[in-house]
N, C-alpha and C positions, 0 to 999 in steps of 0.2 A: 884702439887697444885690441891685442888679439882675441882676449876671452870674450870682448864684448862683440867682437867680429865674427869670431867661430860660433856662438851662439846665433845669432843671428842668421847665420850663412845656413846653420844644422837648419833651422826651423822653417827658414823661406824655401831650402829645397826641399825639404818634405812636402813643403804645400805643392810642389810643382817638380821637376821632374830630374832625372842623374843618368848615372853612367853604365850603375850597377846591374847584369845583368843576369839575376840569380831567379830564378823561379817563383810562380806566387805564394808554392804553396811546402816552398823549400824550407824555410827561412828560421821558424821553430826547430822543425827535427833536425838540421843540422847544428843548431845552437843546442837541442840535449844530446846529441852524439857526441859534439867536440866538449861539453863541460863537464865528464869524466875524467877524460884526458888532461885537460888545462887545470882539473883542480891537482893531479896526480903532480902536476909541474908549478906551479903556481902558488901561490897564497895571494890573499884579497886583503882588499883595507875598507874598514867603515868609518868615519869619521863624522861623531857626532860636532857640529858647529854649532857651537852658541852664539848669538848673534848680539852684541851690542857689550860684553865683556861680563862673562858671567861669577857670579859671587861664590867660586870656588871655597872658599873658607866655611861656608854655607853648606856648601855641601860633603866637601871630603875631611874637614877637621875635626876636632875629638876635645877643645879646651874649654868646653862648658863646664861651670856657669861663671868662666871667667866673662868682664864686663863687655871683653871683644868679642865674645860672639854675641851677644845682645839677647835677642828671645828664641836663636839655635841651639837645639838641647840632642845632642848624639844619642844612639844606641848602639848595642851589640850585634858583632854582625857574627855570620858562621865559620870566622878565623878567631880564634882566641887574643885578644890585646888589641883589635881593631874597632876600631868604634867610625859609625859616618852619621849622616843626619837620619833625626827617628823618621822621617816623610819619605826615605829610601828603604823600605824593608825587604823590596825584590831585589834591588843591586847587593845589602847585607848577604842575602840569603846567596848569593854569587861570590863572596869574596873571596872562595878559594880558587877562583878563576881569573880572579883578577889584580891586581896591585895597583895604591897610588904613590903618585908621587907628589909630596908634600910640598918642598922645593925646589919648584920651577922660578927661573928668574929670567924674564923677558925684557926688552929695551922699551918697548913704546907706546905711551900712554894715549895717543891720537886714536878714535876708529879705524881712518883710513889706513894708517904707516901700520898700528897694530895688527890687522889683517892681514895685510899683506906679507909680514914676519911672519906673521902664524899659520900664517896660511902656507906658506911656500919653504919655510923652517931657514930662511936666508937674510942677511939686514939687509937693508934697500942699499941699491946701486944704482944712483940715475943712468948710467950707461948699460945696465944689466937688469932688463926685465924677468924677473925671477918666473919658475913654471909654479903653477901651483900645485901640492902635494900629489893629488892622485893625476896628473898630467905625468909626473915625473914617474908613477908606479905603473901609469899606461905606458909612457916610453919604455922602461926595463922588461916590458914582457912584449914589446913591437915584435919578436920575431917568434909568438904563438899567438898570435890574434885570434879570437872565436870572431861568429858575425854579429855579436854582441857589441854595442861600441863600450871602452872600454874605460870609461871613465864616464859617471854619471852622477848629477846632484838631484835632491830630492827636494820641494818646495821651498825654492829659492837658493842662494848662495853668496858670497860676498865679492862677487864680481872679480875673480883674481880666473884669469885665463892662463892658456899654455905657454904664454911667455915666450923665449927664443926659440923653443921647441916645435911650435906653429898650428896651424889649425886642426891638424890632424890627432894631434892629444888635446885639445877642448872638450870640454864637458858636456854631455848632452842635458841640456833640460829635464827634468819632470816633476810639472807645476802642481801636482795633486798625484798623491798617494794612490796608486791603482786605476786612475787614468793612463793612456797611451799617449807619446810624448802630444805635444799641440801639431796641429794640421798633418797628424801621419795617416790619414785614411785617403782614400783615394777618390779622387771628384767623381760622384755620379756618372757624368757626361764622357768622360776619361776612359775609366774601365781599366782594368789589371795588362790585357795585352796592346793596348794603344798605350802603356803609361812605358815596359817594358821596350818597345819601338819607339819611344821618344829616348830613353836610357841610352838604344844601342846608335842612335842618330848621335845624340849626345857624346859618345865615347869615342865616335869618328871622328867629330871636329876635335874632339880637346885631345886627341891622342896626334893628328894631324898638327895642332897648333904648337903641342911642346916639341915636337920634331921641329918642325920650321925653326923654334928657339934654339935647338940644340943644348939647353938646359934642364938636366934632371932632376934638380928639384926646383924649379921657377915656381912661381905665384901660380901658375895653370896646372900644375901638375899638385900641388894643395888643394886647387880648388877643386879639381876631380875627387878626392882623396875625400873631401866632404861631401859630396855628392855622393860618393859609391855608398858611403854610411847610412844618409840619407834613404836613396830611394831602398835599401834593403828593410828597410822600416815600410817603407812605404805603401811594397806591391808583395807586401807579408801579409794572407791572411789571417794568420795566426798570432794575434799579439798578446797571446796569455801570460807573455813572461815578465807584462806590465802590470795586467791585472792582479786582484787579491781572490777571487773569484775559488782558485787552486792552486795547486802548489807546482812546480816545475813539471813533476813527475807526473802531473794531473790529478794527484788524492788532494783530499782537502787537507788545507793549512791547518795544522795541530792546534798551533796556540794562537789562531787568531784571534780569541778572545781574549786574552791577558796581554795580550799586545796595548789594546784599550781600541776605544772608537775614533777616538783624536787622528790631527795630519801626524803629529809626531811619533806617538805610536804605530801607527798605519807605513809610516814610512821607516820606520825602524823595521821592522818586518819585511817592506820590498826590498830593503840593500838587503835583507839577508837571500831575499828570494834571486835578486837579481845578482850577487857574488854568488850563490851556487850556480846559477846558469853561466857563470864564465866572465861576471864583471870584475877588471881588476881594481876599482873605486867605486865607491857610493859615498861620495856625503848626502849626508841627512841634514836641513838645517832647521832651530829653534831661535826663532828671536825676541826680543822685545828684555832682552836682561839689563840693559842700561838703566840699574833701579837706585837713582840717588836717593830716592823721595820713599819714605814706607817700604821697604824691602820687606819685610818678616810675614806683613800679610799675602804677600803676593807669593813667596814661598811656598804659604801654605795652600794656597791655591795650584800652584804651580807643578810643585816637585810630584805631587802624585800621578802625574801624565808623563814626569820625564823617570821616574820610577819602574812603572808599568814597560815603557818602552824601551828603556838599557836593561833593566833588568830578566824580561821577557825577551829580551836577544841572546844576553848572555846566555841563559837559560837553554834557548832553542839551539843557537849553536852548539852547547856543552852537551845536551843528550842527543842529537843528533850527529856526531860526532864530525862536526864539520868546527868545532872552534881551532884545532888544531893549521886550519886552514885558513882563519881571518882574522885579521887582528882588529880591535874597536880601540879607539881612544879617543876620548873626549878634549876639543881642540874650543879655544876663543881670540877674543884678542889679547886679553889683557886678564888679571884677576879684577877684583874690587880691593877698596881699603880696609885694614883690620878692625879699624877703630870707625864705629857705629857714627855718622854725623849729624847735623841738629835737626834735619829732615828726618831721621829715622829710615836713612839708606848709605848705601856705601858708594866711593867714588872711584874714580881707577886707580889702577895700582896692578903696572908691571914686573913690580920689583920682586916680590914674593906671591905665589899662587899655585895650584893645584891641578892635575888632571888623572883621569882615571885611565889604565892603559891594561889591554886582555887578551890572551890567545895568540896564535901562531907558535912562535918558537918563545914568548912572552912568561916567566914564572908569576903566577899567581902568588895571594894570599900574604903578601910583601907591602911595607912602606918603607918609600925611599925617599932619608933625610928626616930631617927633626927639627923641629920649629921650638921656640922660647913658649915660656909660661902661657904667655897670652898670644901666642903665634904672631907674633910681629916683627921677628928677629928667627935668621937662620942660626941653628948652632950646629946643623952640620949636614957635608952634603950637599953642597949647593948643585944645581942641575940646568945648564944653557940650555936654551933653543936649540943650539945645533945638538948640544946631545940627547936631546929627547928625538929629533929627528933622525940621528944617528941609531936610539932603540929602537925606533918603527919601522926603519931597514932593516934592520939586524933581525927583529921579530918577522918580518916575511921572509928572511930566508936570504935577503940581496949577498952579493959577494962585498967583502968589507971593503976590498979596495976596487970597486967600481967606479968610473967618472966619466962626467958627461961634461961637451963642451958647450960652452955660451955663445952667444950672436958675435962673440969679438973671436971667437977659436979657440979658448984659451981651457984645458980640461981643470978638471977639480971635483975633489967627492962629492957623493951625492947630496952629502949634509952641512958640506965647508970643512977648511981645509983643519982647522981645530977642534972640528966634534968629536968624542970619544963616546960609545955606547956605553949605556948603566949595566956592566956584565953584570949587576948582581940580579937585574931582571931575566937574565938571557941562560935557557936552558943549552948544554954542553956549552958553555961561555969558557 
């Protein structure tokens, strides 16, 4: 599978050697020179993933102390008429920054199939391996690349790769929050100018080899393409744009403490770090939500970490005045069920569910659709997959009728071919 390829391919040549032959001690200053530029042109996407189908209802509804939400009891947020869960009082304190959407209705109750919908905002096609979202947001900005790679997950992800698109939109790894990605230093015995002369050795044979092919994009000419990525990580001194340490600009990070100390928190903070320096994805991911069993105490345990960390982003983005440049939206696979089961958890349920969506070209302080008594029934406004993925385009800015081809040639928008954006999220809509 590609993504599982492209990961793989990123990490083994960082332990060892490419093509790219960019200086040691280049590799920073030109990634903060170009991320002026790129954000001038650009918008970013963060993507919080919940990992296992998280109990949306829990967190973005308002119908307590109906029996469906069980021991969820809402609070007031800083939009008049909007209520979310009381264990959210930092994201409250953001909701004129942000909007949900109440009814979302997704097809697939599996982890695997549900992922990969939500992940790639597409229904599966066995003939048509779908890219996954920020693969698709790396491709749209291929012709302003920084030396940033351009699409990057944060402790862990759900295995959905670049799809027909190829190794060169894959995701880069980073398994720990403020760590540098795995094996990017450079071997003792190696050294920065013997690692650079293996680069340029390197670049002669595979530039030799696709010539011999006469094929311009063959498999050799991808595999370069990973490599050039690679060793620029590599034989970079400088990899502060990994660290939590400081902030791009080198001051200290404002609010790294209301971030919280957690990976989630900690990594809510690096996409932001890492989309100011020029990335055009970060997902972030949190898992462990598959809560059939006792859901309500785990909430309570729980929500105060993913709080801290949405809420502490919004926040940093909106007085920093970089929100108008990245959109966040909270992504899973599936919702949970409405009605509480005899474990004292909830089960999956694609049919009705929530997400949180902020910034870019994105109107805050909004809910879109409206749910029954006990939120178990749409009464209006229903909202596809593709058209939610249609908002998250439309929120960075893409052209509406952009399209890209698949592995069979065949074009189509970026969200399918019946998505329509929620203009009522969308500023000048």
């Amino acid at each position: 599978m590609w993504g599982i390829t492209d990961r793989r391919h990123f990490i083994k040549h960082a332990a060892a050697f490419s093509a790219f032959s960019l200086t040691a001690d280049g590799f920073l200053s030109q990634l903060r020179a170009q991320a002026p530029t790129l954000k001038k042109k650009n918008k970013s996407l963060i993507v919080i993933h919940f990992g296992g189908g998280y109990p949306a209802i829990d967190f973005w509804e308002d119908k307590d102390p109906h029996p469906n939400m069980g021991e969820t009891r809402s609070a007031a947020t800083a939009v008049s008429g909007i209520k979310i869960n009381r264990l959210l009082p930092k994201v409250g304190a953001q909701m004129k920054n942000a909007s949900i959407i109440r009814t979302l209705k997704s097809t697939e109750g599996d982890h695997a199939r549900g992922t990969r919908v939500m992940m790639t905002g597409m229904p599966i096609n066995p003939l048509v391996e779908q890219p996954h979202v920020g693969s698709k947001v790396a491709w749209y900005y291929r012709d302003n690349e920084g030396e940033l790679p351009a699409f990057i997950t944060v402790a862990g992800g759900g295995g959905i790769g670049p799809g027909f698109l190829g190794q060169k939109y894959g995701a880069l790894p980073i398994a720990q929050p403020g760590r540098p990605p795995e094996n990017a230093a450079i071997p003792m015995e190696v050294g920065a100018d013997r690692m650079n002369r293996r680069g340029d050795l390197f670049s002669r044979l595979e530039s030799g080899f696709q010539k011999s092919t006469g094929a311009e994009r063959d498999a050799a000419r991808a595999h370069q393409e990973v490599y050039d990525k690679a060793l620029g990580l590599v034989i970079s001194k400088n990899k502060e744009v990994f660290s939590l340490d400081k902030d791009v600009d080198g001051k200290p990070l404002k609010f790294k403490a209301e971030y919280g100390t957690g990976a989630f928190g900690q990594g809510c903070l690096l996409a932001r770090k890492l989309t100011q320096a020029g990335a055009a994805c970060v997902e972030v991911n949190t898992g462990g939500w598959d809560m059939h069993n006792g859901i309500f105490p785990q909430l309570e345990r729980r929500l105060p970490e993913i709080d801290s960390g949405i809420g502490t982003l919004l926040k940093d983005l909106s007085e920093s005045g970089r929100l108008q440049d990245t959109v966040v939206v909270t992504l899973s696979e599936f919702g949970r069920t409405i009605r509480v089961n005899n474990n004292g958890g909830r089960d999956h349920n694609p049919g009705l569910w929530s997400v949180l969506i902020a910034g870019g070209n994105i109107n805050g302080g909004l809910v879109i659709g409206k749910t029954s008594e006990g939120a178990d029934s749409i009464v209006d406004r229903p909202v596809s997959v593709g058209d939610l993925f249609a908002t998250i385009y439309a929120g960075l800015g893409f052209d509406k009728d952009a399209q890209i081809r698949d592995n069979l040639g065949r074009p189509s928008p970026l969200a399918g071919e019946k998505a329509k954006a929620v203009t009522e999220l969308l500023k000048n809509a």
